[in-house]
VMD Tcl script that builds the backbone (N, CA, C; Angstrom):
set m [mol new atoms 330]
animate dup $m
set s [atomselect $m all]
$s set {name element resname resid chain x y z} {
  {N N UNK 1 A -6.201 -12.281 5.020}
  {CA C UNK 1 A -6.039 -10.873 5.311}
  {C C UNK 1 A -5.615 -10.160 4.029}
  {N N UNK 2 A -6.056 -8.965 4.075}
  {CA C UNK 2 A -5.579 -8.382 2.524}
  {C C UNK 2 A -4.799 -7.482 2.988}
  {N N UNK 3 A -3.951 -7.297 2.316}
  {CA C UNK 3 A -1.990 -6.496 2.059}
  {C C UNK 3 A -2.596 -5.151 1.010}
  {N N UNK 4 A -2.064 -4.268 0.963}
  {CA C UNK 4 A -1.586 -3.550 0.252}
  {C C UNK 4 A -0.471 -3.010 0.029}
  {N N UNK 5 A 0.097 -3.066 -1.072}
  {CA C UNK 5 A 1.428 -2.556 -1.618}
  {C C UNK 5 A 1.367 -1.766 -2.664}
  {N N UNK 6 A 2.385 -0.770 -2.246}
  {CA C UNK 6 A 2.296 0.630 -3.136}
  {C C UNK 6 A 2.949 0.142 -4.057}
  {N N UNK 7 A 2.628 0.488 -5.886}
  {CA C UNK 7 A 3.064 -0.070 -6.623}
  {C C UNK 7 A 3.479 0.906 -8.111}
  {N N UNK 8 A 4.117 1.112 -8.267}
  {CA C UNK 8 A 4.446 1.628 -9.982}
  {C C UNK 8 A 3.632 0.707 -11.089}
  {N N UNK 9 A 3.185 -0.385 -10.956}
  {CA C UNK 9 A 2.652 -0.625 -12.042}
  {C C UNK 9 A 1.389 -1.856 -11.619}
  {N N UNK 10 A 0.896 -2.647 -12.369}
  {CA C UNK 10 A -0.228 -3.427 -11.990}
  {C C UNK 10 A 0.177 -4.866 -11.918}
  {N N UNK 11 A 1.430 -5.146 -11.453}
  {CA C UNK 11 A 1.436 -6.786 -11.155}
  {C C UNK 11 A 2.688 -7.144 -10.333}
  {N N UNK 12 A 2.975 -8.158 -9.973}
  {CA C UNK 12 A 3.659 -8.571 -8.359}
  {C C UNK 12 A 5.088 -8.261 -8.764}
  {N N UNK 13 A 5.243 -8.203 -10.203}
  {CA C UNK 13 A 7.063 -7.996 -10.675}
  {C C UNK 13 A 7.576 -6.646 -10.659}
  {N N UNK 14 A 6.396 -5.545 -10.456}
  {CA C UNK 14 A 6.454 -4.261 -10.597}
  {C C UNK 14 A 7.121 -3.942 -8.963}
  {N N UNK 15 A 8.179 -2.506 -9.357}
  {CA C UNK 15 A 8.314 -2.115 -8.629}
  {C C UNK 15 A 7.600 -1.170 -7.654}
  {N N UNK 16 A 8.299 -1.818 -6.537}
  {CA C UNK 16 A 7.127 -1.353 -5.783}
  {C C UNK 16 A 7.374 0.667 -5.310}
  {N N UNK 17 A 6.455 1.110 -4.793}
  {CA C UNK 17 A 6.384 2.852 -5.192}
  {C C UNK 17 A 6.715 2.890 -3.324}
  {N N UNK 18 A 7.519 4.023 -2.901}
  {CA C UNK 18 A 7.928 4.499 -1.819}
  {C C UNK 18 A 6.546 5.633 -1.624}
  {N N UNK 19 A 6.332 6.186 -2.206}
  {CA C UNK 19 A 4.826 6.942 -2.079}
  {C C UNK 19 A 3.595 6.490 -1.588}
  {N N UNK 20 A 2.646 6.685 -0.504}
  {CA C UNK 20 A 1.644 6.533 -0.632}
  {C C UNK 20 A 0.246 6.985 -1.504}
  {N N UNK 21 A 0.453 8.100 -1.060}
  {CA C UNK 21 A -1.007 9.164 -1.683}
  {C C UNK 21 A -0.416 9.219 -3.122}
  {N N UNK 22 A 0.761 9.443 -3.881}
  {CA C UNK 22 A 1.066 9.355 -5.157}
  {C C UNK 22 A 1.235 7.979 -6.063}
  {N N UNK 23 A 1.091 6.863 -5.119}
  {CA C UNK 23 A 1.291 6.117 -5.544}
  {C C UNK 23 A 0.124 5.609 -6.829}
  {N N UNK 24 A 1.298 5.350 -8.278}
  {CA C UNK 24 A 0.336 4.786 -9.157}
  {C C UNK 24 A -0.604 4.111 -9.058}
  {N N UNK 25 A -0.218 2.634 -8.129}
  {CA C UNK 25 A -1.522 1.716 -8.019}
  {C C UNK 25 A -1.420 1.301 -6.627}
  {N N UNK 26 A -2.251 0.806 -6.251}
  {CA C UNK 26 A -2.686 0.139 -4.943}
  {C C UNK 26 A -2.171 -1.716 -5.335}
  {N N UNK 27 A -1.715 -2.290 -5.280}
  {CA C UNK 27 A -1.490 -4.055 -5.426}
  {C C UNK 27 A -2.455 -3.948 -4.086}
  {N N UNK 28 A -3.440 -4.737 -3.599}
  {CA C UNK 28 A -4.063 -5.469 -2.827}
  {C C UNK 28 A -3.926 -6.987 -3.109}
  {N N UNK 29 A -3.114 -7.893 -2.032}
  {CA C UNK 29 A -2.880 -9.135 -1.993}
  {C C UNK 29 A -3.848 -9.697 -1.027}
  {N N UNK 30 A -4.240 -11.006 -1.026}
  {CA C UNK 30 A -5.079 -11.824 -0.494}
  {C C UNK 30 A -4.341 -12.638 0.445}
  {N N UNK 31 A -3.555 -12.763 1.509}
  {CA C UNK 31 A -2.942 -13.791 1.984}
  {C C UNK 31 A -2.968 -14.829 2.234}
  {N N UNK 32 A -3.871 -15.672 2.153}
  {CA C UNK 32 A -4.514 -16.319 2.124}
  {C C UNK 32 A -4.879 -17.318 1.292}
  {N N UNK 33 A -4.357 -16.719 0.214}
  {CA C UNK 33 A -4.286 -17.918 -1.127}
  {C C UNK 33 A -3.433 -16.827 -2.519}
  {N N UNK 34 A -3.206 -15.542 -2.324}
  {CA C UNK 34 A -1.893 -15.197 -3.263}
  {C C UNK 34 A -2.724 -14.646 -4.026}
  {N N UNK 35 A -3.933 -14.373 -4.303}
  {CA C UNK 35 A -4.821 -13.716 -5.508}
  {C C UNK 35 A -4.310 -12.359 -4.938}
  {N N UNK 36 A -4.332 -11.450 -5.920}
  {CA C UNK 36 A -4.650 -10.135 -5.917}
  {C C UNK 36 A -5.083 -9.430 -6.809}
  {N N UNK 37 A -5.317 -8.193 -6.641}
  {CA C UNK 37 A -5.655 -6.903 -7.564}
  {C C UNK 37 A -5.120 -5.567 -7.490}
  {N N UNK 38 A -4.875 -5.566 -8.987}
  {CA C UNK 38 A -4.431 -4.440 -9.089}
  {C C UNK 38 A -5.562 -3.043 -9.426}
  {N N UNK 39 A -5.284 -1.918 -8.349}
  {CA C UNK 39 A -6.292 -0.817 -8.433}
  {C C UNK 39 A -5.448 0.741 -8.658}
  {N N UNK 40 A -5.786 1.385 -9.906}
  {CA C UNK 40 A -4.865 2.344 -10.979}
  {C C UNK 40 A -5.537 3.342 -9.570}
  {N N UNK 41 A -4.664 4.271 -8.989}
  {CA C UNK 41 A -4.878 5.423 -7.806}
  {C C UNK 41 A -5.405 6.441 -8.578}
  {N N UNK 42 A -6.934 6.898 -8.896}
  {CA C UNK 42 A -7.387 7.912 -8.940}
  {C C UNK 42 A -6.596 9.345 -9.167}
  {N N UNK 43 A -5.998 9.547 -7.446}
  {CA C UNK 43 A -5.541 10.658 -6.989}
  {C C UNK 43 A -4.264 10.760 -7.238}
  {N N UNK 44 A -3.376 9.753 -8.012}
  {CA C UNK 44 A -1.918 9.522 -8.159}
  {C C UNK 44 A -1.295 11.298 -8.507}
  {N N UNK 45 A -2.473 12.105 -9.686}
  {CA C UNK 45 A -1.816 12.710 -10.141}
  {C C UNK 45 A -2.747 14.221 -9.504}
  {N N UNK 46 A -3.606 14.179 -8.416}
  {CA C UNK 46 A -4.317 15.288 -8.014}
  {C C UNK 46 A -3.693 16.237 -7.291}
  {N N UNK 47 A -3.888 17.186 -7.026}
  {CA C UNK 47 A -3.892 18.689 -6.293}
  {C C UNK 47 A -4.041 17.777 -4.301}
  {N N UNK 48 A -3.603 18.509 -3.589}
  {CA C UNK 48 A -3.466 18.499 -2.457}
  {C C UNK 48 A -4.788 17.641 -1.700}
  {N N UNK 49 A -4.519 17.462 -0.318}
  {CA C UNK 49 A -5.223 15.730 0.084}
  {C C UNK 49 A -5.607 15.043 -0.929}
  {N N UNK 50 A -4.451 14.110 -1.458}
  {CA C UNK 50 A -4.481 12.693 -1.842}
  {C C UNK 50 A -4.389 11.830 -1.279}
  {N N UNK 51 A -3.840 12.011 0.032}
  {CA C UNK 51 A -3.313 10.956 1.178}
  {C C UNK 51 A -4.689 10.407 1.869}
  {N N UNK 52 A -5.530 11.325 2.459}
  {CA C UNK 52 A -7.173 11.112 2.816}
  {C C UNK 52 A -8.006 9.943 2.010}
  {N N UNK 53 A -7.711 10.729 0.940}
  {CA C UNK 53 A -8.853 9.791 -0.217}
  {C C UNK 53 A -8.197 8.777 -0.628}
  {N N UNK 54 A -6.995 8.328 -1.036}
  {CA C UNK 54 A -6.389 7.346 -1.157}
  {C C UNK 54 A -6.367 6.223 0.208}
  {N N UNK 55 A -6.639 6.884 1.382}
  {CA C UNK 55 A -6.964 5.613 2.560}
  {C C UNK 55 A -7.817 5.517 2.433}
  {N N UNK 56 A -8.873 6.303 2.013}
  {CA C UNK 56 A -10.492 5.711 1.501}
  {C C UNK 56 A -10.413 4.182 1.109}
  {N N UNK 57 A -9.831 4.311 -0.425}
  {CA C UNK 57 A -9.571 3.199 -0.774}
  {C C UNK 57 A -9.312 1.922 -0.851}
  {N N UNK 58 A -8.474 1.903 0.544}
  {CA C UNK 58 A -7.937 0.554 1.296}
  {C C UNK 58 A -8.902 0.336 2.064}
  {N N UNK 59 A -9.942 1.387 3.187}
  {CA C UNK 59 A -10.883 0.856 3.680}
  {C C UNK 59 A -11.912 0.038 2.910}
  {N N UNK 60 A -12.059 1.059 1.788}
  {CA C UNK 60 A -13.246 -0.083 0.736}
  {C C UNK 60 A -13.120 -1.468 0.712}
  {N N UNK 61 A -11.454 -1.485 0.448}
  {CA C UNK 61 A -11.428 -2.949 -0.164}
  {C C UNK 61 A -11.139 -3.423 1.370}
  {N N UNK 62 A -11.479 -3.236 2.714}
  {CA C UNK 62 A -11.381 -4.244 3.709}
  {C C UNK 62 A -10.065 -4.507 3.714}
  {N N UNK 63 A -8.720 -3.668 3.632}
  {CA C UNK 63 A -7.282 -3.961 3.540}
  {C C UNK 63 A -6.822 -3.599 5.165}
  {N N UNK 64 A -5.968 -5.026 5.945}
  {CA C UNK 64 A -6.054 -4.490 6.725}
  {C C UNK 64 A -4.327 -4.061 7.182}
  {N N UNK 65 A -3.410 -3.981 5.914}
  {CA C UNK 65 A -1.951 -3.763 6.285}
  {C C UNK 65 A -1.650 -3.300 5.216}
  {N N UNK 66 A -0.968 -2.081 5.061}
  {CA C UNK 66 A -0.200 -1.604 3.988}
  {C C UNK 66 A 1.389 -1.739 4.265}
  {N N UNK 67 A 1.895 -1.553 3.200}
  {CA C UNK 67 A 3.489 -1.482 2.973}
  {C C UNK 67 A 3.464 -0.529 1.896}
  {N N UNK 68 A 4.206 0.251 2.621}
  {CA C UNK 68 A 5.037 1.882 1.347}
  {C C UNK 68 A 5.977 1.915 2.068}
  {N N UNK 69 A 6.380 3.302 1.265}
  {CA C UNK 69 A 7.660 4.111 2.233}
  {C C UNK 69 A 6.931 4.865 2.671}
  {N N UNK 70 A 7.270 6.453 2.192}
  {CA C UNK 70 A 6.161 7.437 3.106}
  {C C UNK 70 A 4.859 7.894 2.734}
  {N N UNK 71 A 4.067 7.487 4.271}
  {CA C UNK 71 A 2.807 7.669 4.678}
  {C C UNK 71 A 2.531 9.204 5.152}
  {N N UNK 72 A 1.802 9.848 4.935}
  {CA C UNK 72 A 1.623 11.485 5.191}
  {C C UNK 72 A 1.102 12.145 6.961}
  {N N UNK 73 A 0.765 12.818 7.117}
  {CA C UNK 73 A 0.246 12.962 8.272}
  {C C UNK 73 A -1.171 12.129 8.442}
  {N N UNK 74 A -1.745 13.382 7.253}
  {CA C UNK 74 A -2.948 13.464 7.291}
  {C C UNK 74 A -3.930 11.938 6.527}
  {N N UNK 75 A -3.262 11.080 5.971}
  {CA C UNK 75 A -3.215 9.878 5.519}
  {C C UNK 75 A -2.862 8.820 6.794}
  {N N UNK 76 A -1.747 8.901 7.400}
  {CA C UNK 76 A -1.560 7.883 8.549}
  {C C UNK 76 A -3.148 8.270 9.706}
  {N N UNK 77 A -3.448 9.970 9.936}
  {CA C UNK 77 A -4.711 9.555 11.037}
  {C C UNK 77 A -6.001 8.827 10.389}
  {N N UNK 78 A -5.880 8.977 8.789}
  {CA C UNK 78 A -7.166 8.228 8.649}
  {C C UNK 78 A -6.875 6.594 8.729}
  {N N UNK 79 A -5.598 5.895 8.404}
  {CA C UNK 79 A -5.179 4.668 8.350}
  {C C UNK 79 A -5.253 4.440 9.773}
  {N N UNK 80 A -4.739 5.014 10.473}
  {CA C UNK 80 A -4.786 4.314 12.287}
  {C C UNK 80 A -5.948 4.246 12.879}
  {N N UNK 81 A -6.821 5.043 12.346}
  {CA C UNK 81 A -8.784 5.567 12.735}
  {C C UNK 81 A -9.459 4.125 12.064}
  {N N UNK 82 A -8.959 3.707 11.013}
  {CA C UNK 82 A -9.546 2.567 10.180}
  {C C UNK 82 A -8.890 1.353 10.938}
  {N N UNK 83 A -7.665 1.471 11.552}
  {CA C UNK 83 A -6.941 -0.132 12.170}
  {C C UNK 83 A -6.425 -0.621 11.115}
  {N N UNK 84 A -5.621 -0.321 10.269}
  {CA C UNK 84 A -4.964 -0.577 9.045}
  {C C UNK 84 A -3.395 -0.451 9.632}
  {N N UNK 85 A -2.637 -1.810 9.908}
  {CA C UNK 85 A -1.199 -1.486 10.513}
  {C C UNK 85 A -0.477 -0.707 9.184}
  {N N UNK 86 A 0.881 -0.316 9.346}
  {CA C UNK 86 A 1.405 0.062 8.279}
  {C C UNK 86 A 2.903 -0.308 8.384}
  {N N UNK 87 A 3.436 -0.943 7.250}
  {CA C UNK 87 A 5.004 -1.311 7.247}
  {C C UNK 87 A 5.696 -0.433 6.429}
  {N N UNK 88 A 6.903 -0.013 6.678}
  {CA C UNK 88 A 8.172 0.740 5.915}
  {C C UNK 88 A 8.658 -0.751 5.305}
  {N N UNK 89 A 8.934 0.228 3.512}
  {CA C UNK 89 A 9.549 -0.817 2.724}
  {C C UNK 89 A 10.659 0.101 1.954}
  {N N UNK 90 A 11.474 -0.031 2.148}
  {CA C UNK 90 A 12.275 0.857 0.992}
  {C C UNK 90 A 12.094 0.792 -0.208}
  {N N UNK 91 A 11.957 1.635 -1.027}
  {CA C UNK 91 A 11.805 1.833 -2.500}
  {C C UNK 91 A 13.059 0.880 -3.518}
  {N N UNK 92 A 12.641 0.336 -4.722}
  {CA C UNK 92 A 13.358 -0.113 -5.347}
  {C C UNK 92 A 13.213 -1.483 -5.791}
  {N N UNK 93 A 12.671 -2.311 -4.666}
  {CA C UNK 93 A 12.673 -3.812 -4.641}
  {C C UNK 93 A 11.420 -3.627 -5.530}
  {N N UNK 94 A 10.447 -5.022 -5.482}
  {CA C UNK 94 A 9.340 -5.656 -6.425}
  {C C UNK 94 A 8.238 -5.285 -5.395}
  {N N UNK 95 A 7.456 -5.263 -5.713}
  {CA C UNK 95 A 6.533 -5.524 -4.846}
  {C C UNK 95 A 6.267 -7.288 -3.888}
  {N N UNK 96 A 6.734 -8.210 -5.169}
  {CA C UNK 96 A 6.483 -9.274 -4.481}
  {C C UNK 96 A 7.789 -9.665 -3.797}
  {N N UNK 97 A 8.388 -8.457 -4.130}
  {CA C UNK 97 A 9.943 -9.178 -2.710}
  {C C UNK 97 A 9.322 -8.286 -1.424}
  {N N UNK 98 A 8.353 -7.135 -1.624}
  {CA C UNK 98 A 8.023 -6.083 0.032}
  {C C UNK 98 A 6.985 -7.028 0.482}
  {N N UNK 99 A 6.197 -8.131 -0.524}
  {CA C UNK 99 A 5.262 -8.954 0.347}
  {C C UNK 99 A 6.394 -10.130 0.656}
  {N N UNK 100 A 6.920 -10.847 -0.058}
  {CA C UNK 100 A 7.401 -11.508 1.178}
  {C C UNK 100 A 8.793 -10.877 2.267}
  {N N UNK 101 A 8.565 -10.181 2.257}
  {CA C UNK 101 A 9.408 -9.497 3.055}
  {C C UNK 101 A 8.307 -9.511 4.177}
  {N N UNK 102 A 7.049 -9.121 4.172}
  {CA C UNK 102 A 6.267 -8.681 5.100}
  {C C UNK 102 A 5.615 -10.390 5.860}
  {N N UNK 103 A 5.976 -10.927 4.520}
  {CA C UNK 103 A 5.442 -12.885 4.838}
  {C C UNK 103 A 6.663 -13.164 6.209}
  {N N UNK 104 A 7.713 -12.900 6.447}
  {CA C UNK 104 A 9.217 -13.414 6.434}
  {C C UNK 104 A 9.035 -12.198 7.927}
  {N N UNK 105 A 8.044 -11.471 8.133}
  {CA C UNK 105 A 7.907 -10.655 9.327}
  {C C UNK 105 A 9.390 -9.918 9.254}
  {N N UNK 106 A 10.101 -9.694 8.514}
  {CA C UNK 106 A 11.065 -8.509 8.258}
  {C C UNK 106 A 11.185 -7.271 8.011}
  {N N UNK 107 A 9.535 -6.750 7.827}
  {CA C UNK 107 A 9.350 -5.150 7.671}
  {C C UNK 107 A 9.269 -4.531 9.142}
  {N N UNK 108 A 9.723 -3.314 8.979}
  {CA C UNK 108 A 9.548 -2.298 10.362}
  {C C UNK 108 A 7.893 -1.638 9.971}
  {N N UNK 109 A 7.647 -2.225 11.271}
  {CA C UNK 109 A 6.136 -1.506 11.801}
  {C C UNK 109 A 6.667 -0.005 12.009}
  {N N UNK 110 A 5.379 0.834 10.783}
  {CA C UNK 110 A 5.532 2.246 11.301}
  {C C UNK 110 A 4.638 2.905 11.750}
}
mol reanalyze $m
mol bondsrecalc $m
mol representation Tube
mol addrep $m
Protein backbone atom coordinates (compact mmCIF):
# COMPACT_ATOMS: atom_id res chain seq x y z
CA UNK A 1 0.00 0.00 0.00
CA UNK A 2 1.47 3.42 -0.59
CA UNK A 3 1.58 6.14 2.45
CA UNK A 4 1.97 9.56 1.96
CA UNK A 5 3.63 11.90 4.26
CA UNK A 6 3.73 15.53 4.24
CA UNK A 7 7.24 16.47 4.29
CA UNK A 8 9.69 19.63 4.57
CA UNK A 9 12.25 18.01 2.73
CA UNK A 10 13.00 14.81 0.42
CA UNK A 11 13.95 11.90 2.74
CA UNK A 12 12.55 9.75 5.80
CA UNK A 13 14.85 11.99 8.44
CA UNK A 14 13.08 15.12 7.29
CA UNK A 15 10.66 16.70 9.19
CA UNK A 16 7.63 15.97 8.58
CA UNK A 17 5.18 19.29 7.34
CA UNK A 18 1.68 19.80 9.34
CA UNK A 19 0.41 21.33 5.92
CA UNK A 20 -1.15 19.63 3.26
CA UNK A 21 -1.73 21.74 0.06
CA UNK A 22 1.57 23.78 1.22
CA UNK A 23 3.35 21.11 1.86
CA UNK A 24 7.01 21.12 0.32
CA UNK A 25 7.06 17.50 -0.72
CA UNK A 26 4.84 14.61 -0.88
CA UNK A 27 7.25 11.37 0.82
CA UNK A 28 5.19 8.47 -0.83
CA UNK A 29 6.20 5.17 1.08
CA UNK A 30 5.71 1.67 -0.27
CA UNK A 31 4.67 -0.54 2.67
CA UNK A 32 5.41 -3.21 1.59
CA UNK A 33 9.03 -3.30 1.31
CA UNK A 34 10.09 0.53 2.69
CA UNK A 35 11.03 2.02 -0.87
CA UNK A 36 9.87 5.40 -1.37
CA UNK A 37 9.80 8.68 -3.22
CA UNK A 38 10.26 11.76 -2.79
CA UNK A 39 7.84 14.27 -5.00
CA UNK A 40 8.94 18.42 -4.71
CA UNK A 41 4.78 19.90 -4.48
CA UNK A 42 4.36 21.95 -7.54
CA UNK A 43 1.70 24.06 -5.75
CA UNK A 44 3.75 24.39 -2.36
CA UNK A 45 4.14 28.02 -3.23
CA UNK A 46 0.78 28.87 -5.54
CA UNK A 47 -2.16 31.32 -5.27
CA UNK A 48 -5.44 29.74 -3.95
CA UNK A 49 -6.75 25.86 -4.62
CA UNK A 50 -3.61 24.10 -3.87
CA UNK A 51 -5.38 21.65 -1.78
CA UNK A 52 -7.46 20.22 -5.13
CA UNK A 53 -4.43 19.84 -7.23
CA UNK A 54 -2.18 18.63 -4.70
CA UNK A 55 -4.82 15.49 -4.12
CA UNK A 56 -4.42 15.15 -7.77
CA UNK A 57 -1.18 14.03 -7.01
CA UNK A 58 -1.64 11.26 -4.55
CA UNK A 59 -4.32 9.89 -6.88
CA UNK A 60 -1.63 9.64 -9.68
CA UNK A 61 0.67 7.89 -7.69
CA UNK A 62 -2.21 5.23 -6.54
CA UNK A 63 -1.59 6.53 -2.69
CA UNK A 64 -4.02 5.10 -0.69
CA UNK A 65 -3.36 6.91 3.03
CA UNK A 66 -2.00 10.15 3.84
CA UNK A 67 -0.63 11.54 7.13
CA UNK A 68 -0.42 15.54 7.71
CA UNK A 69 -1.80 17.80 10.08
CA UNK A 70 -4.23 20.05 8.32
CA UNK A 71 -6.20 18.83 5.42
CA UNK A 72 -8.48 21.73 3.80
CA UNK A 73 -12.06 21.50 2.96
CA UNK A 74 -11.86 21.56 -0.41
CA UNK A 75 -8.77 19.01 -0.51
CA UNK A 76 -10.36 16.45 2.09
CA UNK A 77 -13.75 16.20 -0.63
CA UNK A 78 -11.40 15.37 -3.33
CA UNK A 79 -9.31 12.80 -0.92
CA UNK A 80 -12.61 11.04 0.42
CA UNK A 81 -14.12 11.01 -3.52
CA UNK A 82 -10.65 9.17 -4.36
CA UNK A 83 -10.88 6.62 -0.98
CA UNK A 84 -7.63 7.93 0.27
CA UNK A 85 -8.01 7.45 4.37
CA UNK A 86 -6.32 10.32 6.11
CA UNK A 87 -4.29 10.38 9.54
CA UNK A 88 -3.54 13.48 11.95
CA UNK A 89 0.17 13.68 12.79
CA UNK A 90 1.38 16.51 14.74
CA UNK A 91 3.99 18.63 13.33
CA UNK A 92 7.59 18.40 14.47
CA UNK A 93 8.47 14.67 14.56
CA UNK A 94 10.38 12.94 11.24
CA UNK A 95 8.52 11.76 8.89
CA UNK A 96 9.81 8.28 9.52
CA UNK A 97 8.68 8.50 13.23
CA UNK A 98 4.63 9.70 11.53
CA UNK A 99 5.20 6.37 9.41
CA UNK A 100 5.87 4.29 12.05
CA UNK A 101 3.61 5.82 14.10
CA UNK A 102 0.99 4.98 11.42
CA UNK A 103 2.93 1.16 11.23
CA UNK A 104 2.28 0.97 15.31
CA UNK A 105 -1.68 1.96 14.28
CA UNK A 106 -1.21 5.05 16.73
CA UNK A 107 -2.39 7.85 14.42
CA UNK A 108 -5.99 9.37 14.78
CA UNK A 109 -8.10 8.68 11.71
CA UNK A 110 -9.36 12.07 10.42
Amino acid sequence: MKICITAQGATLDTTAEDRFGRAPYFIIVESENGSFEAIQNPYADSGGGVGPKAAQILIAHDVKALISGQVGGNAREVLVAAGIAMYTYAAGGSVKDALDQFTNNTLVRS
